[in-house]
PLY file of the C-alpha trace (Angstrom):
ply
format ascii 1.0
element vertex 218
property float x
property float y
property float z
element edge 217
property int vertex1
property int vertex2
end_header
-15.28 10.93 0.03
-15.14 7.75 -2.13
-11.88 5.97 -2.54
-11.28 2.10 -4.39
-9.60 -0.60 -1.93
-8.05 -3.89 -2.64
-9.44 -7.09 -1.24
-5.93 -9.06 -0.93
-7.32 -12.24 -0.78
-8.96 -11.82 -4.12
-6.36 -10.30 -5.81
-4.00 -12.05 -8.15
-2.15 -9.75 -9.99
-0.09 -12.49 -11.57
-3.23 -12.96 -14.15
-4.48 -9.12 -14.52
-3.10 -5.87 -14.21
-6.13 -4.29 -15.12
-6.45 -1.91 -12.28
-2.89 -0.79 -12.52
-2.92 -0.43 -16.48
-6.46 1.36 -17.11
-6.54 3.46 -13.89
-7.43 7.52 -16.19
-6.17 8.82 -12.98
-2.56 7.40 -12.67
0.70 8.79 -14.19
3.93 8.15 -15.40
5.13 10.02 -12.13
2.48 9.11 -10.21
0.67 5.86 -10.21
-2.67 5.81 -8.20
-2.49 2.07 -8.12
0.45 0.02 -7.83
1.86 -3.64 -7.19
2.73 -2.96 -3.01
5.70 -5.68 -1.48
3.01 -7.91 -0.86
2.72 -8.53 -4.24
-0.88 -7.53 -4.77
-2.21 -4.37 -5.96
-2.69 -1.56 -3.57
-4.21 1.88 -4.02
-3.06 5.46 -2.52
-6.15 6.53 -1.08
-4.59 10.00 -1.29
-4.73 10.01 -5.36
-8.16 8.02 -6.30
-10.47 10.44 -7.29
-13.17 7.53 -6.76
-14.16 7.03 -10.31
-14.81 3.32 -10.14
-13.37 2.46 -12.48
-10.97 -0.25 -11.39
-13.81 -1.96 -9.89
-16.52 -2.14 -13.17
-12.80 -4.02 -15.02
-11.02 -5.86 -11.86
-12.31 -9.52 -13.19
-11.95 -11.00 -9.66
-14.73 -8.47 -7.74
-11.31 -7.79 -6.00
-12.02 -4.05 -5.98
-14.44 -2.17 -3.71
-15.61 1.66 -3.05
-15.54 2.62 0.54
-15.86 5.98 2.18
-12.99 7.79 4.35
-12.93 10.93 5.92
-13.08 14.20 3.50
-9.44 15.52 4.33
-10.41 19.29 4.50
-13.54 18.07 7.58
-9.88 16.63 9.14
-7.96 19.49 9.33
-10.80 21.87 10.19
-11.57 19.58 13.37
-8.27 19.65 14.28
-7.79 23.91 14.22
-10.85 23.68 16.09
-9.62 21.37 18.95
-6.47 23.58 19.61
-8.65 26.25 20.51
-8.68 27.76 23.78
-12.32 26.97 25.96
-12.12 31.41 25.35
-12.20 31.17 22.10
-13.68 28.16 21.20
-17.23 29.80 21.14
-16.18 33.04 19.10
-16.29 31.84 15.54
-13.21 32.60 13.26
-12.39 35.04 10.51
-12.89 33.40 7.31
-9.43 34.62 6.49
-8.24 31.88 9.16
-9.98 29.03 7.77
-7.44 26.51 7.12
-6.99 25.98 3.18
-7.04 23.04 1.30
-4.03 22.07 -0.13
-3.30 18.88 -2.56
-2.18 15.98 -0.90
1.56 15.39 -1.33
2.98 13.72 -4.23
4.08 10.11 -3.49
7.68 9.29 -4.68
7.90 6.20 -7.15
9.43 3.39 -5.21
11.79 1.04 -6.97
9.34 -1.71 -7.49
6.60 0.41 -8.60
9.38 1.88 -11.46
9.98 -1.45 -12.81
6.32 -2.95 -12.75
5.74 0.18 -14.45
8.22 -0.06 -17.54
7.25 -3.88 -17.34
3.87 -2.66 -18.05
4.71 -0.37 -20.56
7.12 -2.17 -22.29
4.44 -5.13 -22.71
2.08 -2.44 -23.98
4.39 -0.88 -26.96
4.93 -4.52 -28.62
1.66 -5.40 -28.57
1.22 -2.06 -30.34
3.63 -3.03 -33.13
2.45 -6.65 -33.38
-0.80 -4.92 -34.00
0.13 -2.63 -36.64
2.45 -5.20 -38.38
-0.19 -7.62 -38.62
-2.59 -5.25 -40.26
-0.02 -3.96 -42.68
0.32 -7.39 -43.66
-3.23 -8.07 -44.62
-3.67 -4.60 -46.34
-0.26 -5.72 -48.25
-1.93 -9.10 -48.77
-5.32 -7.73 -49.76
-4.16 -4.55 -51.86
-2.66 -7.15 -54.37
-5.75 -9.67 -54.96
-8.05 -6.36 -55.25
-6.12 -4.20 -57.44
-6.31 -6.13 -60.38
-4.17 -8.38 -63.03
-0.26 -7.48 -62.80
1.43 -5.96 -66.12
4.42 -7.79 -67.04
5.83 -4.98 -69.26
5.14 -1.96 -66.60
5.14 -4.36 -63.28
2.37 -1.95 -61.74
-1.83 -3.25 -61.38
-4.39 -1.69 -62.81
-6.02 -0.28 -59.64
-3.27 0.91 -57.26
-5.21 3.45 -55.69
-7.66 0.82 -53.92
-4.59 -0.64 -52.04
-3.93 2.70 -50.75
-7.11 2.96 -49.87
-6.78 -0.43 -47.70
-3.74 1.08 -46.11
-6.04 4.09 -44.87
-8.18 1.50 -43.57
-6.03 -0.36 -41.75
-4.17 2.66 -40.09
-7.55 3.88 -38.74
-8.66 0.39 -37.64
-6.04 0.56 -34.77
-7.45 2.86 -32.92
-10.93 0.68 -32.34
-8.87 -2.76 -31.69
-6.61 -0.54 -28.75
-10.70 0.36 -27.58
-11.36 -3.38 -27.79
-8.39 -4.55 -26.06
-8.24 -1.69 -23.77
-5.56 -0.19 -24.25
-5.69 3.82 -23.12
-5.80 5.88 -26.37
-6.05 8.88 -24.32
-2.43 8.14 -23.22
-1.10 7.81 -26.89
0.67 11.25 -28.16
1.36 12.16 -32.06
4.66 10.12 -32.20
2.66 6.77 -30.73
0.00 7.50 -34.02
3.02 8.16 -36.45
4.74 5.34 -35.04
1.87 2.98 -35.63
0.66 4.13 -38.99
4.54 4.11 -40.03
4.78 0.41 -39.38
1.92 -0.37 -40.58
3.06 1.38 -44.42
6.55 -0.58 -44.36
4.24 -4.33 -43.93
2.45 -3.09 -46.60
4.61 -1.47 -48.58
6.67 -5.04 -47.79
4.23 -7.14 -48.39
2.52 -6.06 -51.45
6.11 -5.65 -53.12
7.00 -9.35 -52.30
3.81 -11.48 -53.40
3.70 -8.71 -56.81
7.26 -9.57 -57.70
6.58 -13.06 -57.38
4.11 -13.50 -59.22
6.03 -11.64 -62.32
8.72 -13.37 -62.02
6.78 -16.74 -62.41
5.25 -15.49 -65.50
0 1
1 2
2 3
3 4
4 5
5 6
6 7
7 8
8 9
9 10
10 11
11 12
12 13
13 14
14 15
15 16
16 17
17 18
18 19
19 20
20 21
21 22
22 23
23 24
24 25
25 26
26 27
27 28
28 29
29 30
30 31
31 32
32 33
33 34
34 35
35 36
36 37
37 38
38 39
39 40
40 41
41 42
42 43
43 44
44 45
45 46
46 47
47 48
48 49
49 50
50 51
51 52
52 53
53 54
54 55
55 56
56 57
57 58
58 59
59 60
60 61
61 62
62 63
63 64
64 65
65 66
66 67
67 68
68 69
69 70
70 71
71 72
72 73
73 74
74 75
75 76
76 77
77 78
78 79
79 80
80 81
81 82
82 83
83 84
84 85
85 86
86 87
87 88
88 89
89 90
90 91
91 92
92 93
93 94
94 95
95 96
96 97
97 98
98 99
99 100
100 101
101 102
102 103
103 104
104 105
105 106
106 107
107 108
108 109
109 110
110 111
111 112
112 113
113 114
114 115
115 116
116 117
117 118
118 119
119 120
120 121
121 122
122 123
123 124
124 125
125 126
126 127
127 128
128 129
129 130
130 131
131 132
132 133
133 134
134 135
135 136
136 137
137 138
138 139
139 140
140 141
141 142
142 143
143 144
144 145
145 146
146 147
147 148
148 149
149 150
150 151
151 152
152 153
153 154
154 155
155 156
156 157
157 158
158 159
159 160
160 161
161 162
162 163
163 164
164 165
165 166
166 167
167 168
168 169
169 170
170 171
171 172
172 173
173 174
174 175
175 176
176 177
177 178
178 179
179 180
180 181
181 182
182 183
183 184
184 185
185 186
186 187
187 188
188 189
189 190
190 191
191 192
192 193
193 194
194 195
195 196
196 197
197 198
198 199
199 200
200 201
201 202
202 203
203 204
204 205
205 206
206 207
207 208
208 209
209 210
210 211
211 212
212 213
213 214
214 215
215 216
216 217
């Protein structure tokens, strides 16, 4: 089987994190690659599924596919060496083929943990800077499009288009996280409320500020 290793002397996960943040194998629980105490990122061989992945995004070529022993071929050769020269020759039952069982699960160490929250922690505010930003510019945008203000009722004449900006901008976010790879996959309903909630209060906030002002001017 296929698993990704690290070339250390390439690595310089100072300036990336791509392998550890984009990995579709790796889990809160269980990370398939990690930042080992030599400060560079190391894989568990026993987790990588050998999609690739990490190598097609790692920007310094630090990432390369090579092929280990299929664990099952392991324990199968061994069963067979602690057979007698007797019974070596008399095949076995399939009942006593050894199984195959998953590979243990690898504790989190203490390091890992905190690169980890680090990671997602950096993650989350780029999130909200994203959807603050955007509710700003739908805010910004609903007011030039929807038309001349109304001193007497304070309301434009088109409201409905900057609603219809707000939609816009809500959806947006989920092709900038593709662009900027972030893992949408990973994102649950309260991430998507989250976001779209923020994004409503910038506009809400915006569009409120720059239409008062401009009444009260008049």
């Amino acid at each position: 089987m296929q698993v990704a290793r690290v070339k250390k002397e390439k690595c310089s996960t100072a300036d990336c994190n791509r392998c550890i943040r984009f990995c579709p194998v790796s889990r809160k629980d269980q990370p398939v690659i990690y930042i080992g105490r030599n400060k560079k990122a190391t894989v568990n061989e026993e987790l990588c599924n050998g999609c690739a992945k990490c190598v097609r995004i790692c920007p310094e070529k630090a990432i390369e596919m090579i092929t280990i022993p299929d664990p099952v071929d392991e324990t199968v050769v061994a069963a067979a060496e602690v057979q007698s020269p007797d019974t070596a020759a008399t095949p076995a039952p399939a009942a006593e083929v050894p199984k195959q069982t998953a590979p243990p699960k690898k504790k989190e160490t203490p390091e890992e943990k905190i690169v980890r929250k680090k990671a997602e922690h950096s993650e989350r505010v780029i999130r909200t800077l994203i959807a603050c930003v955007l509710g700003m510019i739908a805010g910004i945008a609903s007011y030039f499009i929807a038309g001349t203000p109304n001193p007497e009722t304070g309301t434009q004449a088109d409201p409905f288009v900057g609603v219809l900006i707000l939609l816009v901008a809500i959806v947006l976010q989920r092709t900038i996280f593709i662009l900027i790879r972030i893992d949408t996959a990973k994102l649950g309903k309260k991430d998507w409320f989250y976001q779209a909630f923020m994004t409503f209060a910038m506009w809400y906030l915006s569009w409120t500020i720059i239409l008062s002002t401009s009444l009260l001017a008049e």
